[in-house]
DSSP file (Angstrom, degrees, kcal/mol; ACC not computed):
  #  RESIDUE AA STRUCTURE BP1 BP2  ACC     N-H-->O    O-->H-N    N-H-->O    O-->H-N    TCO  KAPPA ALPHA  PHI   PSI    X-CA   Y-CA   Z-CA
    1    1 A X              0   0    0      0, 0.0     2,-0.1     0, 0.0    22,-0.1   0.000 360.0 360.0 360.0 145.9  104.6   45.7  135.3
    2    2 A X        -     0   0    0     20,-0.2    38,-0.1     1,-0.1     4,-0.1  -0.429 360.0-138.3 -75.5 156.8  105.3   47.8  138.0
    3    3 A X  S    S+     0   0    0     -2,-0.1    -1,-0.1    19,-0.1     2,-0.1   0.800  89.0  43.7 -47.4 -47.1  104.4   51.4  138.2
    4    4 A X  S    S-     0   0    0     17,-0.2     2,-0.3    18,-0.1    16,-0.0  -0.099  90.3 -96.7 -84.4 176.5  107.8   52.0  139.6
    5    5 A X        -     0   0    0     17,-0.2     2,-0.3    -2,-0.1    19,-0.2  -0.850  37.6-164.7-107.7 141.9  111.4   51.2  139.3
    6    6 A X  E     +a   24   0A   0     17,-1.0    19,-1.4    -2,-0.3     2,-0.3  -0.941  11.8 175.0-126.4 138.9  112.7   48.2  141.8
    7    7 A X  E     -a   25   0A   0     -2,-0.3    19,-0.2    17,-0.2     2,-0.1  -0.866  33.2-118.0-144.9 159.5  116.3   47.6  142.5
    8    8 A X    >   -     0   0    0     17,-1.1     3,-2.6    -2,-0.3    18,-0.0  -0.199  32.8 -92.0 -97.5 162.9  117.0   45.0  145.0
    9    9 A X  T 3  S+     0   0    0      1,-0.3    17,-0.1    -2,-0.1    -1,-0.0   0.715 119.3  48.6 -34.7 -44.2  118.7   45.6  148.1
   10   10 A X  T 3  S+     0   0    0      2,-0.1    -1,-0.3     0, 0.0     2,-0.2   0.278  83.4 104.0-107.9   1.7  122.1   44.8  147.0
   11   11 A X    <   -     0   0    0     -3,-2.6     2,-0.5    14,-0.2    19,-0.2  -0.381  59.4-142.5 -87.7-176.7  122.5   47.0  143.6
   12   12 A X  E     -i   30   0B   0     17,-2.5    19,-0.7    -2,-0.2     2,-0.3  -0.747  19.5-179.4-122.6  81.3  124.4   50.1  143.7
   13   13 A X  E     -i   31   0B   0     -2,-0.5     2,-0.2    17,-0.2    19,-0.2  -0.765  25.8-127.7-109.4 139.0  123.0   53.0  141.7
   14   14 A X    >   -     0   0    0     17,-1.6     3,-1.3    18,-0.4    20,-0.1  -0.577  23.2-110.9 -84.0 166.4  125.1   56.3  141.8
   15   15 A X  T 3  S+     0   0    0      1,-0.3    -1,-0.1    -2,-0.2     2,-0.1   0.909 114.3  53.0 -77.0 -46.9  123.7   59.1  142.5
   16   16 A X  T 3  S+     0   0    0      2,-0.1    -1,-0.3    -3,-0.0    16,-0.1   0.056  82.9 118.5 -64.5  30.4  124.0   60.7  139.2
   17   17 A X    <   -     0   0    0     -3,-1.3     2,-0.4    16,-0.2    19,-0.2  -0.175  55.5-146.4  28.7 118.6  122.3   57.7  137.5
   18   18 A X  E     -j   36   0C   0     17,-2.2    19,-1.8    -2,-0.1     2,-0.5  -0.755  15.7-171.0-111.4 102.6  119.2   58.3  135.7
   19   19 A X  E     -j   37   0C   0     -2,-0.4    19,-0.2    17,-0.2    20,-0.1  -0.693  15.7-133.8 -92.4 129.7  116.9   55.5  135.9
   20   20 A X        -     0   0    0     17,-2.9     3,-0.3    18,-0.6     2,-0.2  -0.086  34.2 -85.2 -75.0-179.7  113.6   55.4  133.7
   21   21 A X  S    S+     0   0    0      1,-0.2    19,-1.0   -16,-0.1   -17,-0.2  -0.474 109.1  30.9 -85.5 165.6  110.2   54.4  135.0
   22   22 A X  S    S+     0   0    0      1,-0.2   -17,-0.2    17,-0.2    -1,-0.2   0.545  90.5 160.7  87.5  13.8  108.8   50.8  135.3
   23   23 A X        -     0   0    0     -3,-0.3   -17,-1.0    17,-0.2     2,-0.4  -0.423  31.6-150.8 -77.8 162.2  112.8   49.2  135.9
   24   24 A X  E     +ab   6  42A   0     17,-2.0    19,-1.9   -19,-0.2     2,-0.4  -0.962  15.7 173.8-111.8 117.9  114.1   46.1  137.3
   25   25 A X  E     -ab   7  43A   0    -19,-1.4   -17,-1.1    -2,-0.4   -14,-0.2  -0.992  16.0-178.5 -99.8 138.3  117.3   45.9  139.1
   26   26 A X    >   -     0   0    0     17,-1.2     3,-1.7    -2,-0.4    20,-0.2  -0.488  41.6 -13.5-120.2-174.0  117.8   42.9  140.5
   27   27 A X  T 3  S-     0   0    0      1,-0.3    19,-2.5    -2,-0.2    20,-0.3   0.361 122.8 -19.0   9.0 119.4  120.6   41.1  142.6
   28   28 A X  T 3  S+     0   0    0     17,-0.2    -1,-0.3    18,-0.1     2,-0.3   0.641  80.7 169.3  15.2  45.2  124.1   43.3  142.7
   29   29 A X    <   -     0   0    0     -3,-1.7   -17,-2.5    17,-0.2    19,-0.2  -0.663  23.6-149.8 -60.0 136.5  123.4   45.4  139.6
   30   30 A X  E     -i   12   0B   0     17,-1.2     2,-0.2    -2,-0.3   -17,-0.2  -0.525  14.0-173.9-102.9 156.8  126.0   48.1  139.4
   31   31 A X  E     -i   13   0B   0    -19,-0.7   -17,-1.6    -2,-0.2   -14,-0.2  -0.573  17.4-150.4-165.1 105.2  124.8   51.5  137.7
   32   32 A X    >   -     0   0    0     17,-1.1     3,-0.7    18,-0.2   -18,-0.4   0.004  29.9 -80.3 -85.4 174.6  127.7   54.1  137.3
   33   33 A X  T 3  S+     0   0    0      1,-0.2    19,-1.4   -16,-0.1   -16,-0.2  -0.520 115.1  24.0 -71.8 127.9  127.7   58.0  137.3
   34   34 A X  T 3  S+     0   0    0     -2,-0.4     2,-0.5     1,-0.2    -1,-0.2   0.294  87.8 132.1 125.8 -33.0  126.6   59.3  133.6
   35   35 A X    <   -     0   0    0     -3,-0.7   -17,-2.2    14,-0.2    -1,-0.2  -0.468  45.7-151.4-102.7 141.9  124.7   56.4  132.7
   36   36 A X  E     -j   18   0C   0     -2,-0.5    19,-1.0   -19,-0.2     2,-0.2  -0.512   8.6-161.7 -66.1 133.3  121.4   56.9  131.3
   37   37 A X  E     -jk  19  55C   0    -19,-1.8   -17,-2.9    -2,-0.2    19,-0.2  -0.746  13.1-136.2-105.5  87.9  118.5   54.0  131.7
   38   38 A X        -     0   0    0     17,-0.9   -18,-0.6    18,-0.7     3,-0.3   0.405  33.6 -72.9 -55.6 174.4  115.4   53.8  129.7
   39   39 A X  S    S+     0   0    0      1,-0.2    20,-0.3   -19,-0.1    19,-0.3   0.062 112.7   8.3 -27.5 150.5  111.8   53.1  130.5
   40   40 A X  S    S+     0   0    0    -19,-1.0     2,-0.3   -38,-0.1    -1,-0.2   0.555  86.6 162.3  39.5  49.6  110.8   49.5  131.5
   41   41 A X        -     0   0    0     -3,-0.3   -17,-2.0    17,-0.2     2,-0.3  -0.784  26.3-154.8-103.7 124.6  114.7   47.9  131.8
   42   42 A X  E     -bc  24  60A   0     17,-1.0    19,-1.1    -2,-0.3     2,-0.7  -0.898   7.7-170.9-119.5 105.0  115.4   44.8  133.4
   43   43 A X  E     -bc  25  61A   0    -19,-1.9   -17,-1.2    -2,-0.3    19,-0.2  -0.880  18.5-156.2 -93.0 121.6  119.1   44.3  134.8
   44   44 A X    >   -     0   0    0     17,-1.9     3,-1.5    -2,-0.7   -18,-0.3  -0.083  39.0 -36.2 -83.8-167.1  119.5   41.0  136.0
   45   45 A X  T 3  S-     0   0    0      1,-0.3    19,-2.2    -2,-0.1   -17,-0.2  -0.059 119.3  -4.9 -74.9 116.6  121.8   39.5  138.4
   46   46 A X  T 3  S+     0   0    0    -19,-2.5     2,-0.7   -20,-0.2    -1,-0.3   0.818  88.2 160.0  72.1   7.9  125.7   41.0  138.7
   47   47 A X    <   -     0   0    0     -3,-1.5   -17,-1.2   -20,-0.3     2,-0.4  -0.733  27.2-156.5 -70.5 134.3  125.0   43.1  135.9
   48   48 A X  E     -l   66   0D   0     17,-1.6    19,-2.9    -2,-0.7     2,-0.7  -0.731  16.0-177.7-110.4 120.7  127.4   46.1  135.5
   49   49 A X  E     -l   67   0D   0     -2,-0.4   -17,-1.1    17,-0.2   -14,-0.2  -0.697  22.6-157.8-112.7 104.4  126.6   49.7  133.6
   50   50 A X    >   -     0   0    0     -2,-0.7     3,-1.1    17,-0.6   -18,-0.2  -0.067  38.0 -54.0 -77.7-149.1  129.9   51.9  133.8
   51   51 A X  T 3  S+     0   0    0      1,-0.2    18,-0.3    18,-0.1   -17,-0.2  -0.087 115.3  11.5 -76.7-177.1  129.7   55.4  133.5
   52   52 A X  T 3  S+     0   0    0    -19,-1.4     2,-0.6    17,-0.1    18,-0.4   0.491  87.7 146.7  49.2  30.3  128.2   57.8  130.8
   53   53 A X    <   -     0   0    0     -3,-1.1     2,-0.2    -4,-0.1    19,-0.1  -0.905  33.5-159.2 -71.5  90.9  126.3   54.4  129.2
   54   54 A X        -     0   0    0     -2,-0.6    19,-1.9   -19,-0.2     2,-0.3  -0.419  10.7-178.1-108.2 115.7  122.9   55.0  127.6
   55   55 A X  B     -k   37   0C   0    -19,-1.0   -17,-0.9    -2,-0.2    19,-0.2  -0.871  25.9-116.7-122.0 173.7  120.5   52.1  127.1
   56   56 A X        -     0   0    0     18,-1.0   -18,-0.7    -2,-0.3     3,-0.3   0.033  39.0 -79.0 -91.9-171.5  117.2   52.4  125.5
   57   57 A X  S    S+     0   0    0    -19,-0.2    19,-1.9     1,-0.2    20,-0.4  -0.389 114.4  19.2 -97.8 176.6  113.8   51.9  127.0
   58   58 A X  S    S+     0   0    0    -19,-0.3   -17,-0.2    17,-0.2    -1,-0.2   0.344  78.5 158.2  11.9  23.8  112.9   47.9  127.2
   59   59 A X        -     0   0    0    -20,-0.3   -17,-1.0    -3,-0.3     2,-0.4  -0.277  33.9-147.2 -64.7 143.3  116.3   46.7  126.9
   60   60 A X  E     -cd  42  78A   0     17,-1.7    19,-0.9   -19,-0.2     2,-0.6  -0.872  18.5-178.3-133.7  60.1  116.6   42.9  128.5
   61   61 A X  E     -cd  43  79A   0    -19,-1.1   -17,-1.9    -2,-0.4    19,-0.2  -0.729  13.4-156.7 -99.9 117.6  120.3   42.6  130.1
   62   62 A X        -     0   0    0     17,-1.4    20,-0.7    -2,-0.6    21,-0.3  -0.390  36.7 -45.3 -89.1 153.9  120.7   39.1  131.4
   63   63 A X  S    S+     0   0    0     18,-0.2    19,-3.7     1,-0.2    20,-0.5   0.428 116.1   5.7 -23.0 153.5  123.1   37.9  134.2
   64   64 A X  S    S+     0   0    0    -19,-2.2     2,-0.3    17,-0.2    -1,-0.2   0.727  83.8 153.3  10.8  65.6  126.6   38.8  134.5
   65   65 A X        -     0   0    0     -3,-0.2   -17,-1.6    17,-0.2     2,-0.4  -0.752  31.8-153.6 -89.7 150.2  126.9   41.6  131.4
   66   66 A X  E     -l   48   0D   0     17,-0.4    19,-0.5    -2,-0.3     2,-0.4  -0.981  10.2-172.4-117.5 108.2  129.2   44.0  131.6
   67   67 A X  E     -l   49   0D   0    -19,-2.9   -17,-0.6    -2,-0.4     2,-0.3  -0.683  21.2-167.5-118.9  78.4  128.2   47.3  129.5
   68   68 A X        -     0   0    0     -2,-0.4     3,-0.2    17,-0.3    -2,-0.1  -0.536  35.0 -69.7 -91.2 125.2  131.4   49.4  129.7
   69   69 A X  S    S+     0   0    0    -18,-0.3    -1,-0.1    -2,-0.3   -16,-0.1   0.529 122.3  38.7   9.0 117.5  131.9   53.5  128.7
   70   70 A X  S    S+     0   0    0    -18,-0.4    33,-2.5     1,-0.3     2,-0.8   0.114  95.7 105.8 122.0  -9.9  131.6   54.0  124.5
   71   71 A X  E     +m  103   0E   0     31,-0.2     2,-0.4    -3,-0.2    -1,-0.3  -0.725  45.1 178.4 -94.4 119.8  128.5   51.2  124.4
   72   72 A X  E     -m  104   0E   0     31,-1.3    33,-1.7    -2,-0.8     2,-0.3  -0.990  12.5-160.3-116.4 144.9  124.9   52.4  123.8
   73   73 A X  E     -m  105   0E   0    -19,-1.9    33,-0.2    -2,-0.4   -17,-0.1  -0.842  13.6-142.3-115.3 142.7  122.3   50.1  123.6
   74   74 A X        -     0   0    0     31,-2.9   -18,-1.0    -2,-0.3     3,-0.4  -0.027  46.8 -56.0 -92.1-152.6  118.9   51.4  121.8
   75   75 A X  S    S+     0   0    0    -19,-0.2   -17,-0.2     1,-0.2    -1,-0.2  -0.494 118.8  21.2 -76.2 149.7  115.1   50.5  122.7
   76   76 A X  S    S+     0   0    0    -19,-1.9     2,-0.4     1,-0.2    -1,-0.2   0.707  75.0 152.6 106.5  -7.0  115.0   46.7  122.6
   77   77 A X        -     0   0    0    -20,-0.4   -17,-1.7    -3,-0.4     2,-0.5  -0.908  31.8-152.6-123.4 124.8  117.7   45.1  122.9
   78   78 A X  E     -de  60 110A   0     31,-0.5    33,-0.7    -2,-0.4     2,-0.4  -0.952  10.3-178.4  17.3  57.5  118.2   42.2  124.0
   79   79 A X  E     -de  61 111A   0    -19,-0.9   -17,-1.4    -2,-0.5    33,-0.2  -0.825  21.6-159.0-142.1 109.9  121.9   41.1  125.8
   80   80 A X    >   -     0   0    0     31,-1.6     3,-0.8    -2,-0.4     2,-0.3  -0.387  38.9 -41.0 -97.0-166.7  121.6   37.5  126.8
   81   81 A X  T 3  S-     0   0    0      1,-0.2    33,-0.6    -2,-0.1   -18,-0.2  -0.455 117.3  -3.8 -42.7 101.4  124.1   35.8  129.6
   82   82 A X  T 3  S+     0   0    0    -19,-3.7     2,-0.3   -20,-0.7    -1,-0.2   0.844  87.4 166.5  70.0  24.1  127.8   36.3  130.3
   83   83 A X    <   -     0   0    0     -3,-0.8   -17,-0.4   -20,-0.5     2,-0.3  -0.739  22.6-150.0 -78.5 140.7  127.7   38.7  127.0
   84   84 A X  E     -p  116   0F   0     31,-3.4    33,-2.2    -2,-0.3     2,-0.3  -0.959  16.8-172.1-120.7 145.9  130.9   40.6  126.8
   85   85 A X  E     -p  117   0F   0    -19,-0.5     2,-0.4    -2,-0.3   -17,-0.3  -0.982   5.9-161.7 -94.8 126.5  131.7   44.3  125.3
   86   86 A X        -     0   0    0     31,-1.7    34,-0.1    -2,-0.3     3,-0.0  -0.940  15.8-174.5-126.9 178.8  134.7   45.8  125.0
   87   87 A X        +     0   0    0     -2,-0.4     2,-0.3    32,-0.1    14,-0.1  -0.350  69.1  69.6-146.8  43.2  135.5   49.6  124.5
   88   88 A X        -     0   0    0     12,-0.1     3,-0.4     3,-0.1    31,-0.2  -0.767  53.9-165.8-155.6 122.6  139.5   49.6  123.9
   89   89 A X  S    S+     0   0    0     10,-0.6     2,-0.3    -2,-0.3    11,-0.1   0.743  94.8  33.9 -69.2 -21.5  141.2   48.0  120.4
   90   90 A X  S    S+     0   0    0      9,-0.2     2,-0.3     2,-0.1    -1,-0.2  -0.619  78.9 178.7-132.4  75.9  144.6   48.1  122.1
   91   91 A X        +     0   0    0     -3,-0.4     2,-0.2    -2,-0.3    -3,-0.1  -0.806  14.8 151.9-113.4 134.8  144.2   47.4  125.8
   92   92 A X    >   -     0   0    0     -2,-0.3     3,-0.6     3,-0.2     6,-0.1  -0.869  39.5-136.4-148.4 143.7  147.6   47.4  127.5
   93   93 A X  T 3  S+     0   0    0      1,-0.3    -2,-0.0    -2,-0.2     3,-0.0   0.584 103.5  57.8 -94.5   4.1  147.7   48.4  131.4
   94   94 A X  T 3  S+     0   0    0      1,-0.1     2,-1.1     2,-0.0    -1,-0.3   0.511  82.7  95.0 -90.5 -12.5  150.3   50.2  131.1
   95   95 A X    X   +     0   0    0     -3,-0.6     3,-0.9     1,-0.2    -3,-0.2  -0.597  42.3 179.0 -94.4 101.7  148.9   52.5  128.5
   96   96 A X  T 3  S+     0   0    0     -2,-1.1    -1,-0.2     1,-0.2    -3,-0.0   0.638  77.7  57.4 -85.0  -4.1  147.5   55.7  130.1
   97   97 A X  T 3  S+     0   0    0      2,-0.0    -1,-0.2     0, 0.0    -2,-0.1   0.108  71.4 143.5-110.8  30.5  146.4   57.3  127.0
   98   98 A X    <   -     0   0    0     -3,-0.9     2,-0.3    -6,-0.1   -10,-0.1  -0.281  38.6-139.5 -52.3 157.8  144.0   54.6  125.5
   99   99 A X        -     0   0    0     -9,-0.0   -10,-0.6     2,-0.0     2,-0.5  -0.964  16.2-116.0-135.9 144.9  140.6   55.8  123.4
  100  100 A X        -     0   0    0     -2,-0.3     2,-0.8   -12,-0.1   -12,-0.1  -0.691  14.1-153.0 -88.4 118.4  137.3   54.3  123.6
  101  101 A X        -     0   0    0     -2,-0.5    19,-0.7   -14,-0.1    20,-0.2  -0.690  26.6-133.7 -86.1 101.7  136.3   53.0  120.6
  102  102 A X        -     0   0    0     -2,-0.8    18,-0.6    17,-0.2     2,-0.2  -0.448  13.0-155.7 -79.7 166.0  131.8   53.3  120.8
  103  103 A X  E     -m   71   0E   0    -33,-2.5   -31,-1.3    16,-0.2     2,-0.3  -0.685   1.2-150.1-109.7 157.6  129.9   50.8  120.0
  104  104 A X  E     -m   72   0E   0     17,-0.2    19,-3.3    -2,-0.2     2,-0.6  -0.961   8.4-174.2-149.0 129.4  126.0   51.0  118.7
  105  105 A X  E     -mn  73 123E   0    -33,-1.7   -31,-2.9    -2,-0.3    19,-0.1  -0.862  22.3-149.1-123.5 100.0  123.5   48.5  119.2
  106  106 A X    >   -     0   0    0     17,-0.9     3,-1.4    -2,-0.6     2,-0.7   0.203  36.2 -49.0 -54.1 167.5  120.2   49.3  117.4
  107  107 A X  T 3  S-     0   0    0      1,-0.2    -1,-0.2    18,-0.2   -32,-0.1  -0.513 107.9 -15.0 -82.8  94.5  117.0   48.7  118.0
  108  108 A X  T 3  S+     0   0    0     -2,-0.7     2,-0.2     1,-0.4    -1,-0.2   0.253  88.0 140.5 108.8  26.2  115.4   45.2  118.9
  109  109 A X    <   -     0   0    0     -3,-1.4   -31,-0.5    -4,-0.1    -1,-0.4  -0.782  39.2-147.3 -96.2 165.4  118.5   43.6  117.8
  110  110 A X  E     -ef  78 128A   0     17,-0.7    19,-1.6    16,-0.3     2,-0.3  -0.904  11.0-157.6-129.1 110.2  119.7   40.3  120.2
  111  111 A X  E     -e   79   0A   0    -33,-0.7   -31,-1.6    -2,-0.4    19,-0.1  -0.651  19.8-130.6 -88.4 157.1  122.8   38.8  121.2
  112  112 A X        -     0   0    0     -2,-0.3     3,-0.5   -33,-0.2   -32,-0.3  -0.129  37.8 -71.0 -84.4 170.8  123.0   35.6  122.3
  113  113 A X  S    S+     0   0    0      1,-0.3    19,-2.5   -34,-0.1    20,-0.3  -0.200 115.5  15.1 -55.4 135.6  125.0   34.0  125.9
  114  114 A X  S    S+     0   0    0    -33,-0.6    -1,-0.3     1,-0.3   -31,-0.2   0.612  92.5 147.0  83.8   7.3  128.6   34.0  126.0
  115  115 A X        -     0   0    0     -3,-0.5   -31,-3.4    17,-0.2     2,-0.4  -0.635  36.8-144.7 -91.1 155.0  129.0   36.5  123.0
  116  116 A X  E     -p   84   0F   0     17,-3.4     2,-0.5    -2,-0.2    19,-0.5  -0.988   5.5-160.9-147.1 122.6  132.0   39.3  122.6
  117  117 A X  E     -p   85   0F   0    -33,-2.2   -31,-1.7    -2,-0.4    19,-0.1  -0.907  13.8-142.4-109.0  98.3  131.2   42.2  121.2
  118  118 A X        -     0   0    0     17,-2.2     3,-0.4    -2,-0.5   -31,-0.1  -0.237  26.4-101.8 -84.0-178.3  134.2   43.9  120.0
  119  119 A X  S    S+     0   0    0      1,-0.2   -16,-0.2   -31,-0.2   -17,-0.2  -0.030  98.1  43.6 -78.4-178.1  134.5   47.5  120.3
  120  120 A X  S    S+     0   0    0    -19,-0.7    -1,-0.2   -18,-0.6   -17,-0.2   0.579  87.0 112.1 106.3  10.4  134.0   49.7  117.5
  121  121 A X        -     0   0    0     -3,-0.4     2,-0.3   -20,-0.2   -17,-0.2  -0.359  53.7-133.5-105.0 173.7  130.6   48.1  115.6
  122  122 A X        -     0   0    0    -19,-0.2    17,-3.5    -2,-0.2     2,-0.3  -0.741   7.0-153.1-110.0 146.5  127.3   48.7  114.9
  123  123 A X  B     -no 105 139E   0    -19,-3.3   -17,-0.9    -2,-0.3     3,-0.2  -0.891  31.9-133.7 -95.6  68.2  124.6   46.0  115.4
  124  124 A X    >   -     0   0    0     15,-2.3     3,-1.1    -2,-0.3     2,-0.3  -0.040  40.8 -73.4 -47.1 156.0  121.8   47.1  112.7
  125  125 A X  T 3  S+     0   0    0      1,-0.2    17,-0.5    16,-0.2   -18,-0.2  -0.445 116.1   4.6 -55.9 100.6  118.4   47.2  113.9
  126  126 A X  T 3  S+     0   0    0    -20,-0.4   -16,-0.3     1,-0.3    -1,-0.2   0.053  88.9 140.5 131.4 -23.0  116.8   43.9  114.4
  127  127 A X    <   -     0   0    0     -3,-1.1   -17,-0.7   -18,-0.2     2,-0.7  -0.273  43.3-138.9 -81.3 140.6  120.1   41.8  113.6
  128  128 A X  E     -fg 110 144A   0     15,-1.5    17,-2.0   -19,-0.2   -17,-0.2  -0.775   4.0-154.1-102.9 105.6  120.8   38.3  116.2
  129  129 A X  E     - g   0 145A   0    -19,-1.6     2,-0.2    -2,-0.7    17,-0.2  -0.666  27.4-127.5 -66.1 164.1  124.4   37.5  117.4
  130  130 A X    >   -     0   0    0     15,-1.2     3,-0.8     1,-0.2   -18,-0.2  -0.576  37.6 -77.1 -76.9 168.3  124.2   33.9  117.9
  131  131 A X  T 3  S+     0   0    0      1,-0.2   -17,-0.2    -2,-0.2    -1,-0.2  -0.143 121.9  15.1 -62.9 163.0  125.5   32.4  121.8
  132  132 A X  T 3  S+     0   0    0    -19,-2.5     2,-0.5     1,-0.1    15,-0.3   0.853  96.4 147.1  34.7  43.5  129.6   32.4  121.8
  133  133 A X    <   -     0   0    0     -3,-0.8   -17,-3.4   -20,-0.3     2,-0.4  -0.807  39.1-148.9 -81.1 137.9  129.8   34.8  118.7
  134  134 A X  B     -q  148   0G   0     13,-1.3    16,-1.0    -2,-0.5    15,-0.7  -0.710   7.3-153.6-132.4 104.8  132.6   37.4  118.2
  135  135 A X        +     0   0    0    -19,-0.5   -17,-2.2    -2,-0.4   -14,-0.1  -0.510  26.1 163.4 -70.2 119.4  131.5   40.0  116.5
  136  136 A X        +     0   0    0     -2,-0.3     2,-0.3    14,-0.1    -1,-0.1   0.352  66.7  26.8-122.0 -28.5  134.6   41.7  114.6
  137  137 A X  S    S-     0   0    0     13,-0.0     2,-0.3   -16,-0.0   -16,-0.1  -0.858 103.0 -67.5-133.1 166.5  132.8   44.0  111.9
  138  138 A X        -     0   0    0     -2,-0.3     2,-0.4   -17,-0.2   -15,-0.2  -0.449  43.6-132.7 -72.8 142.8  129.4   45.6  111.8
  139  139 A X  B     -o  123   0E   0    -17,-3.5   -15,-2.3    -2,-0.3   -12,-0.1  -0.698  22.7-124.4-111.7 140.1  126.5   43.3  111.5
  140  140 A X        -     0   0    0     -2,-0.4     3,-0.5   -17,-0.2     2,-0.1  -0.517  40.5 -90.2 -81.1 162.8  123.7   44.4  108.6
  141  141 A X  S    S+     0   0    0      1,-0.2   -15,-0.2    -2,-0.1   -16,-0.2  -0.363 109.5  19.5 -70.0 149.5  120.0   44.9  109.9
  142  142 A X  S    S+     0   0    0    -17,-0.5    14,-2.9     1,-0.2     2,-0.4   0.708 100.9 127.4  80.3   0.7  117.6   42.2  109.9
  143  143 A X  E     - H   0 155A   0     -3,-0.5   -15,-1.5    12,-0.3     2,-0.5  -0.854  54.2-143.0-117.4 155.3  120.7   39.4  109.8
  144  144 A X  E     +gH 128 154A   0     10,-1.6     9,-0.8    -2,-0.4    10,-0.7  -0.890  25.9 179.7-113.3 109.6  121.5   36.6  111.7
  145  145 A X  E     +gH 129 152A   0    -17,-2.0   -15,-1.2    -2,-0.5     2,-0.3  -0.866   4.0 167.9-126.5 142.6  125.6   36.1  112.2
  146  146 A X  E   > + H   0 151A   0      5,-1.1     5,-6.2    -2,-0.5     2,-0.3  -0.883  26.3  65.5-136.0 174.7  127.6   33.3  114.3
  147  147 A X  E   5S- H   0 150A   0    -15,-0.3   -13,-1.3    -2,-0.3     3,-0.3  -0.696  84.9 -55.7 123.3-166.8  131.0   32.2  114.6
  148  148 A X  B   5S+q  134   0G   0      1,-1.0   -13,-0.1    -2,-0.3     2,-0.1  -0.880 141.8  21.3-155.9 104.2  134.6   32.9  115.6
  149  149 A X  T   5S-     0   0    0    -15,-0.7    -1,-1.0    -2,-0.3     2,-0.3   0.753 115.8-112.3 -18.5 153.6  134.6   35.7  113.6
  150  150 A X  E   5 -H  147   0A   0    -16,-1.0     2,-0.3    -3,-0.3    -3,-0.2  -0.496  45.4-177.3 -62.8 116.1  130.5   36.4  113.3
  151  151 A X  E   < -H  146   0A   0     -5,-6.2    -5,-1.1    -2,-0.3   -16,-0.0  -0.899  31.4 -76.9-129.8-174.7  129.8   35.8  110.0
  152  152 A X  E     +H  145   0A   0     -2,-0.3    -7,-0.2    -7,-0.2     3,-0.1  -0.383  48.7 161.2 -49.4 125.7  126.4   36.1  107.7
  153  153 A X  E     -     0   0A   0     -9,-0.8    13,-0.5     1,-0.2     2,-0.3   0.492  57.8 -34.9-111.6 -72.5  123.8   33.1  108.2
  154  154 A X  E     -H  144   0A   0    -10,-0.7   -10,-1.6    11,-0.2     2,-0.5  -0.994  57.5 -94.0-155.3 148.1  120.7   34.2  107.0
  155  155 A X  E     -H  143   0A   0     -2,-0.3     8,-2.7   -12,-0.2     9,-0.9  -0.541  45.5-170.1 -41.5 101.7  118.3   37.1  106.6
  156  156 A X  B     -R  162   0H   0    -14,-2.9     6,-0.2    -2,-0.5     2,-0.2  -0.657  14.9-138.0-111.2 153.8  115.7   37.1  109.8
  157  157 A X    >   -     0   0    0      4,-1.8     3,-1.6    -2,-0.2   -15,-0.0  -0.485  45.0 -68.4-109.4-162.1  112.9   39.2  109.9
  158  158 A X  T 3  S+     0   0    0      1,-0.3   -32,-0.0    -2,-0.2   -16,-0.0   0.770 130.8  52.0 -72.3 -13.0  111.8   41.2  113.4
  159  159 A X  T 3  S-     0   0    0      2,-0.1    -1,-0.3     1,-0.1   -33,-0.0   0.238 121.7-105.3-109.6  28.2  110.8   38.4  115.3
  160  160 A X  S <  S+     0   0    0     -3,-1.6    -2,-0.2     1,-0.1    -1,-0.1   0.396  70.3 147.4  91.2 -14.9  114.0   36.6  114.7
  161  161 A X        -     0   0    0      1,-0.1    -4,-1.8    -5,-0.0     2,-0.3  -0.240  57.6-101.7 -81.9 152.2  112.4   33.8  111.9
  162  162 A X  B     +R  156   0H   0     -6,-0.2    -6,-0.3     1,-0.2    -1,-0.1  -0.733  47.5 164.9 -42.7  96.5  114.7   32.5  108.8
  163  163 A X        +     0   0    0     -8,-2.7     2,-0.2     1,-0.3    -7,-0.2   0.727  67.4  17.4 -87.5 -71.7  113.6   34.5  105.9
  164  164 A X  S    S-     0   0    0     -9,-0.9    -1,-0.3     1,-0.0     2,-0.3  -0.593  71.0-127.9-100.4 151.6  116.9   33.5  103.7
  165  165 A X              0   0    0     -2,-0.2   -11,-0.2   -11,-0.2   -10,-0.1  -0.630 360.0 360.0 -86.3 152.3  119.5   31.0  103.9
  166  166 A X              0   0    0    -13,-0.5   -12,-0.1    -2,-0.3    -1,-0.1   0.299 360.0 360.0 -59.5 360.0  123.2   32.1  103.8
C-alpha cells in the first residue's frame, strides 16, 4: 500500500477534511467539511462524503456511493456499488426544519450493489446486506438479510460463510 494518501486529480477534498494515512481517492471523489476519514480508505469513482461523516479505518466504498450527514461507517466496512443512504424519514423540499436521523454501520459488516440503507439503523458488526436490499430495521450482528424489506437469511460468520439457514 502506499505510504501516503492519493487522491486523483479530479476529487475535491475540503479543507477541513481529515484524511487518514495510506488513502485512495480516486476519480471525482467529493470529501465535505467535518468529515472524518480513517487509515487505509479507498473511495472509488464519483463517490461523495458530505459533511461531519466519520468512516473508519479500511472502509471499501465502491463507485457512485453517496454517504450523507448522520451516517458513520466503522473500521471495515464494506459499501459495494450505487449503495444508497438516506439521513431524513420525512424528506419534503419544502420542509426547512427536517432532522437527521444517524445511521451506524459496525465493524466489517458489508452491503451489497444497489442497496438502500434507510436512515435511522444500525448494521451489527460483521452483518451482509445482500445487492438491491432495503434495509428498514436494524440488522443483528453476524446475519445475512435481503429483500424489499431486508429480512433474516441466515447466520454468517466473519468472513461472510452460511453458518445457519433462515
Amino acid at each position: 500500500m502506499l505510504a501516503e494518501s492519493y487522491s486523483h486529480t479530479t476529487a475535491q477534498i475540503d479543507a477541513g477534511a481529515l484524511i487518514g494515512d495510506q488513502c485512495q481517492l480516486w476519480i471525482n471523489v467529493q470529501v465535505r467539511e467535518g468529515a472524518e476519514i480513517g487509515r487505509g480508505c479507498i473511495l472509488s469513482k464519483d463517490v461523495y462524503i458530505d459533511k461531519n461523516v466519520t468512516i473508519g479505518n479500511h472502509c471499501k466504498i465502491q463507485n457512485s456511493v453517496s454517504v450523507y450527514q448522520g451516517v458513520t461507517l466503522e473500521d471495515d466496512v464494506f459499501v459495494g456499488p450505487n449503495a444508497c443512504f438516506t439521513n431524513d424519514k420525512v424528506p419534503r423540499a419544502f420542509n426547512a426544519d427536517w432532522q437527521i436521523s444517524p445511521t451506524l454501520v459496525k465493524k466489517g459488516s458489508s452491503i451489497g450493489a444497489n442497496a438502500t440503507i434507510i436512515c435511522g439503523v444500525t448494521i451489527g458488526e460483521y452483518a451482509m446486506i445482500a445487492a438491491g436490499s432495503v434495509v428498514t430495521k436494524d440488522v443483528a450482528p453476524f446475519t445475512l438479510v435481503m429483500g424489499n424489506p431486508a429480512r433474516y437469511v441466515a447466520h454468517i460468520d466473519k468472513l461472510g460463510n452460511k453458518v445457519t439457514n433462515g
